[in-house]
mmCIF file of the N, C-alpha and C atoms, coordinates in Angstrom:
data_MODEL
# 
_entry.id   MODEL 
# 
loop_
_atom_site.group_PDB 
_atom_site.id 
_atom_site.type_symbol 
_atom_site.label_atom_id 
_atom_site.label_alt_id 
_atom_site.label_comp_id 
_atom_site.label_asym_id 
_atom_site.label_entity_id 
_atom_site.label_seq_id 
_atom_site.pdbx_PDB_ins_code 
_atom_site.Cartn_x 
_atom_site.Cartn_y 
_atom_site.Cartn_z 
_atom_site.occupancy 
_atom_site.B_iso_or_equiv 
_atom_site.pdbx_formal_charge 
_atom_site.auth_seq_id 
_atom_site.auth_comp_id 
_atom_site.auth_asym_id 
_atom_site.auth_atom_id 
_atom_site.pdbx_PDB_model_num 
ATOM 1   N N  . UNK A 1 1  ? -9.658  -26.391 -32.018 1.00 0.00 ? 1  UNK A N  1 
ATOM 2   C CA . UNK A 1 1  ? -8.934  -27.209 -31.023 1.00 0.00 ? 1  UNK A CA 1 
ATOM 3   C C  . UNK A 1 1  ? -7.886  -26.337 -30.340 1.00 0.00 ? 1  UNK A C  1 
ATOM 4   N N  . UNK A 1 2  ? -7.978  -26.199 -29.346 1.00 0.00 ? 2  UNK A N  1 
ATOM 5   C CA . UNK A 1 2  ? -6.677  -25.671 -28.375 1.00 0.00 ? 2  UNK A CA 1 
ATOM 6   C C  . UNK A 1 2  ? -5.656  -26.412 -28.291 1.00 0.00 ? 2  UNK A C  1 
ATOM 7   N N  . UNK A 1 3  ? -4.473  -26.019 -28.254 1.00 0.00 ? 3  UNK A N  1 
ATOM 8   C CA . UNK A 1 3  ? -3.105  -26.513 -27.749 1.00 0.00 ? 3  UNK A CA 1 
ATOM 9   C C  . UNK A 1 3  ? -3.091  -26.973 -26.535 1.00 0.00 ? 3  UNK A C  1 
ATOM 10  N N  . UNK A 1 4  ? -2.186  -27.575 -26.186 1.00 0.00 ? 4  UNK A N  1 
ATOM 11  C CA . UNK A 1 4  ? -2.230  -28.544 -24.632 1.00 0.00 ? 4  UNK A CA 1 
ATOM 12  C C  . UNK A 1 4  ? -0.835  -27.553 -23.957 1.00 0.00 ? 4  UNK A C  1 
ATOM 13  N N  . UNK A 1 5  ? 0.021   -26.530 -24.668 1.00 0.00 ? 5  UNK A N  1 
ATOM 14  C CA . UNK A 1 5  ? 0.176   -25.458 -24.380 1.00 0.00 ? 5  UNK A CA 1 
ATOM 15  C C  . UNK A 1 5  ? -0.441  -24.026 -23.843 1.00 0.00 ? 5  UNK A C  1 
ATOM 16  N N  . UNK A 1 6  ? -1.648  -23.583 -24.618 1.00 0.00 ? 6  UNK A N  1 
ATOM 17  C CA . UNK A 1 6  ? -2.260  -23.110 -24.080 1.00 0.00 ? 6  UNK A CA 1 
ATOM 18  C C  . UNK A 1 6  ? -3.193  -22.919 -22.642 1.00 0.00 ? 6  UNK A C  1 
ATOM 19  N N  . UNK A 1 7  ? -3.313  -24.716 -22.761 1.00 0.00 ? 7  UNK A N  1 
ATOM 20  C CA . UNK A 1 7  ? -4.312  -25.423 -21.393 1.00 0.00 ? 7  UNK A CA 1 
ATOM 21  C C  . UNK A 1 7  ? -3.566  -25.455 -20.263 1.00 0.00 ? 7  UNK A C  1 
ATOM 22  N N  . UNK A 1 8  ? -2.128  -25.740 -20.460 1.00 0.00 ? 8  UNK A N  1 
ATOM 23  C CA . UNK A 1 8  ? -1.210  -25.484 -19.104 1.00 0.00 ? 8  UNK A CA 1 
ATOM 24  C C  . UNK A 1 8  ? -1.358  -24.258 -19.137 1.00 0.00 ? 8  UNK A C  1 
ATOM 25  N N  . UNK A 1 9  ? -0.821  -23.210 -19.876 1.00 0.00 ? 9  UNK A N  1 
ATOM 26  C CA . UNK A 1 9  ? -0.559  -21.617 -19.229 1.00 0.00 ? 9  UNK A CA 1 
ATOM 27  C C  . UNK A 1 9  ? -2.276  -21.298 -18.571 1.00 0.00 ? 9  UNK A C  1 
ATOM 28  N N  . UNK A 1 10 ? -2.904  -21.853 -19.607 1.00 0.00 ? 10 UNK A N  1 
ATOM 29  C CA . UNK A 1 10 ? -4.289  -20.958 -18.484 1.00 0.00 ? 10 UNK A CA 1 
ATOM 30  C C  . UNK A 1 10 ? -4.192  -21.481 -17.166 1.00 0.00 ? 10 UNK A C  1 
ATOM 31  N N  . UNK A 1 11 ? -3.986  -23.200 -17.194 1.00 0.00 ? 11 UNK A N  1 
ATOM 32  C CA . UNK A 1 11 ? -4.300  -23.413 -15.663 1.00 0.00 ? 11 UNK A CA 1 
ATOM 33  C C  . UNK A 1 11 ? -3.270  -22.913 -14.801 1.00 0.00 ? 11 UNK A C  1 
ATOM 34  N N  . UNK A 1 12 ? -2.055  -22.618 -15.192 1.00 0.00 ? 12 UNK A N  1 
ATOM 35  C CA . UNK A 1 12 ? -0.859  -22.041 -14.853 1.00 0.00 ? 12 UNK A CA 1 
ATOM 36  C C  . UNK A 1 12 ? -1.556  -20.608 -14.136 1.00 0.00 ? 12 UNK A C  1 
ATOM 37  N N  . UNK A 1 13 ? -2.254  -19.837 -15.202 1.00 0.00 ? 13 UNK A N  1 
ATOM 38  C CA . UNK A 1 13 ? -3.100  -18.557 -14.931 1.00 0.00 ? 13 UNK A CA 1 
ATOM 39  C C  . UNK A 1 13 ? -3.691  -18.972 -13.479 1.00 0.00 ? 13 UNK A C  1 
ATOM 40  N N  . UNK A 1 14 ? -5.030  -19.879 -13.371 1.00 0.00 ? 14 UNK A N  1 
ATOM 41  C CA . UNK A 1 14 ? -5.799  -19.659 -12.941 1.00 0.00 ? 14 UNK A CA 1 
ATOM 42  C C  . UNK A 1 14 ? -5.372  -20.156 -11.487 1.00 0.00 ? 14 UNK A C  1 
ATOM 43  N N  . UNK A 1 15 ? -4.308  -21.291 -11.545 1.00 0.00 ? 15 UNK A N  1 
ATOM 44  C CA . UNK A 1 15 ? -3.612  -21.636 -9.769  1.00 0.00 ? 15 UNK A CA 1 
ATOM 45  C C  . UNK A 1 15 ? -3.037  -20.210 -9.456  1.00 0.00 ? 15 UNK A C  1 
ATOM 46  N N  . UNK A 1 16 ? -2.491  -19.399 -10.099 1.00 0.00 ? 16 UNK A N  1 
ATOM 47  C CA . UNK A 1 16 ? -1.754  -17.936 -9.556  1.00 0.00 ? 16 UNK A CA 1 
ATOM 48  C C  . UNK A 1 16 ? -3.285  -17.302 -8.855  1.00 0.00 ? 16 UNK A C  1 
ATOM 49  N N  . UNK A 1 17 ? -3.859  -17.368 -9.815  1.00 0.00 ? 17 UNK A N  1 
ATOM 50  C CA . UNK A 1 17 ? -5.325  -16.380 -9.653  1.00 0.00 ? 17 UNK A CA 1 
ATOM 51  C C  . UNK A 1 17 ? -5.830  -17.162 -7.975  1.00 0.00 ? 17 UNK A C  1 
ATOM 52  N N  . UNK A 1 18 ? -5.900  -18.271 -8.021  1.00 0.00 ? 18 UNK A N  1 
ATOM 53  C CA . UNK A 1 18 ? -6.638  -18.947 -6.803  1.00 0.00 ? 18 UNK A CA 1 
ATOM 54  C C  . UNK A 1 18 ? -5.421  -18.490 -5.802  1.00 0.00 ? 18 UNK A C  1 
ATOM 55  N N  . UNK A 1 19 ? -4.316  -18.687 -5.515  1.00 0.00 ? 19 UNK A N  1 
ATOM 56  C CA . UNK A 1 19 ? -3.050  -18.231 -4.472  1.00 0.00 ? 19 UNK A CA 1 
ATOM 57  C C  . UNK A 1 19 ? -3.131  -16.927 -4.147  1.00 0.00 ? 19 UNK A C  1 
ATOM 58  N N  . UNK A 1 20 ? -3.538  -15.926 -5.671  1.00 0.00 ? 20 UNK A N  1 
ATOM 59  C CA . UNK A 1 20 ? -3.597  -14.461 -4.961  1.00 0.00 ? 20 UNK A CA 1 
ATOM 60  C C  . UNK A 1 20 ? -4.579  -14.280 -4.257  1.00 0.00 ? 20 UNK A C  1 
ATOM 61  N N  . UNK A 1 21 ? -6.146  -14.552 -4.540  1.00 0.00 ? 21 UNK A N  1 
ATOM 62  C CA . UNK A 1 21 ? -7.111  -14.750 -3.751  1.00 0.00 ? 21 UNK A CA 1 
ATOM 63  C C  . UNK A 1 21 ? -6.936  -15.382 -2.507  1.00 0.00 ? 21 UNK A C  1 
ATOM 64  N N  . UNK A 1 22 ? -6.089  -16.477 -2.317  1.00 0.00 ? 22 UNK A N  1 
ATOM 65  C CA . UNK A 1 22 ? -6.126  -16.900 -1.008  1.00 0.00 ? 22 UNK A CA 1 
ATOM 66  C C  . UNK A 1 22 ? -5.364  -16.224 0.086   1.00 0.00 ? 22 UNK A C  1 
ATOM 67  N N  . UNK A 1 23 ? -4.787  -15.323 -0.864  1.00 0.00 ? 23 UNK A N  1 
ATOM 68  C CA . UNK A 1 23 ? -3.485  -14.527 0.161   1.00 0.00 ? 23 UNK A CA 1 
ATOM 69  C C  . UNK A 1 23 ? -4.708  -13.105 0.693   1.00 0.00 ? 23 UNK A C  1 
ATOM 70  N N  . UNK A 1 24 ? -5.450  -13.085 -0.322  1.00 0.00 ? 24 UNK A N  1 
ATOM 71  C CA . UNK A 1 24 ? -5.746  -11.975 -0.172  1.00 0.00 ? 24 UNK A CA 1 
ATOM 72  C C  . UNK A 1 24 ? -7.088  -12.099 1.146   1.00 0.00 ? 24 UNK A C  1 
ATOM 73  N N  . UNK A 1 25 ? -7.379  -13.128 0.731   1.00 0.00 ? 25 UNK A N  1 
ATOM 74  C CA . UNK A 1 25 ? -8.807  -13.469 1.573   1.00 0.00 ? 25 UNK A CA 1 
ATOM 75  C C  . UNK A 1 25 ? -7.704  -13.803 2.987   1.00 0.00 ? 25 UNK A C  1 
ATOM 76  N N  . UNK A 1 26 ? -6.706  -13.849 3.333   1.00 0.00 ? 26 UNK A N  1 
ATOM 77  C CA . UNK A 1 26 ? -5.841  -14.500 4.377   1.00 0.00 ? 26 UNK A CA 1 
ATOM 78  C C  . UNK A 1 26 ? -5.826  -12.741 4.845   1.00 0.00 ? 26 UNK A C  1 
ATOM 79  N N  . UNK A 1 27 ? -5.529  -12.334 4.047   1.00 0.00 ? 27 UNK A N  1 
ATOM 80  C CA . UNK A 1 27 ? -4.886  -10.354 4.560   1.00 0.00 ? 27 UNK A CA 1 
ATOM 81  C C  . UNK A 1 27 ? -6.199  -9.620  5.091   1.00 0.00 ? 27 UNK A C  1 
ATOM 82  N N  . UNK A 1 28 ? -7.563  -9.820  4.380   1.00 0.00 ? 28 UNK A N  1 
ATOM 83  C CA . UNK A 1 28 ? -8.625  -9.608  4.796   1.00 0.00 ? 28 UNK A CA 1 
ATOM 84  C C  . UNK A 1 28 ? -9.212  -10.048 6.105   1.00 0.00 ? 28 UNK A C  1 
ATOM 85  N N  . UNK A 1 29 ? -8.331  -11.687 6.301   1.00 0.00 ? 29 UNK A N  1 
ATOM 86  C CA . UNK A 1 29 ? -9.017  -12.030 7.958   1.00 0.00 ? 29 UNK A CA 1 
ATOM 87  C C  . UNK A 1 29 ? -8.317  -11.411 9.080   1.00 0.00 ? 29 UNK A C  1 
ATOM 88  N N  . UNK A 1 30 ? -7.112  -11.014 8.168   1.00 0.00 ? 30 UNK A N  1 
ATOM 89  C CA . UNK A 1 30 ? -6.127  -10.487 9.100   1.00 0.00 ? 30 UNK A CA 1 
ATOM 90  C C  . UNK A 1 30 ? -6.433  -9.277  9.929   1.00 0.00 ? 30 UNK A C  1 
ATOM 91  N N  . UNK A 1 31 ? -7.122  -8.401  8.777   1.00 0.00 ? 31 UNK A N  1 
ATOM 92  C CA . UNK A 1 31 ? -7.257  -6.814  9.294   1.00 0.00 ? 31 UNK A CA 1 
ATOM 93  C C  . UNK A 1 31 ? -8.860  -7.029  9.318   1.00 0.00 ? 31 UNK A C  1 
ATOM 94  N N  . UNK A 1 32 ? -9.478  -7.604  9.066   1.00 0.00 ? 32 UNK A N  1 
ATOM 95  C CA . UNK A 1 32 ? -10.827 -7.687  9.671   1.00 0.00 ? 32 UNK A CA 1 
ATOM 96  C C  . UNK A 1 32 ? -11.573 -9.353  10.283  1.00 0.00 ? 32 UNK A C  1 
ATOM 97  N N  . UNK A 1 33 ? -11.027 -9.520  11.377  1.00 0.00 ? 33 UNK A N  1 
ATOM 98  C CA . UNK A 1 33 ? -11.339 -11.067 12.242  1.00 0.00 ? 33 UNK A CA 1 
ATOM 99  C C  . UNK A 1 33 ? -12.534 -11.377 12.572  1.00 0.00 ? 33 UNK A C  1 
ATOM 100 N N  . UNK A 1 34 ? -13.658 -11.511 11.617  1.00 0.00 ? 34 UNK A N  1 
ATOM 101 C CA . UNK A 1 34 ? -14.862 -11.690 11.879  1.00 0.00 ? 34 UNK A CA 1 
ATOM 102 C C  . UNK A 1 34 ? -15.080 -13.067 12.571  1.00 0.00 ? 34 UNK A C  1 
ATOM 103 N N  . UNK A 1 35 ? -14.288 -14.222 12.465  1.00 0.00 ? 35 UNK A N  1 
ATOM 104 C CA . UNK A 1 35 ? -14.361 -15.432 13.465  1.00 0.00 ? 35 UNK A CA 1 
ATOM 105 C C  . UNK A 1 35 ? -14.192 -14.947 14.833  1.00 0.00 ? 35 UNK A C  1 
# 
């Protein structure tokens, strides 16, 4: 059984993980504007 501690920090993890990706996929349209 996992902790309900643990289950926040991962999802804690994985919203950072989705924000850096979105920044990053944002910096990518930036310097390459394929639309």
């Amino acid at each position: 059984i996992i902790p309900v501690k643990k289950i926040g920090r991962t999802s804690l993890f994985l919203r950072q993980d989705v924000e850096t990706l979105k920044k990053e996929l944002e910096a990518n349209q930036k310097y390459r504007p394929n639309k």
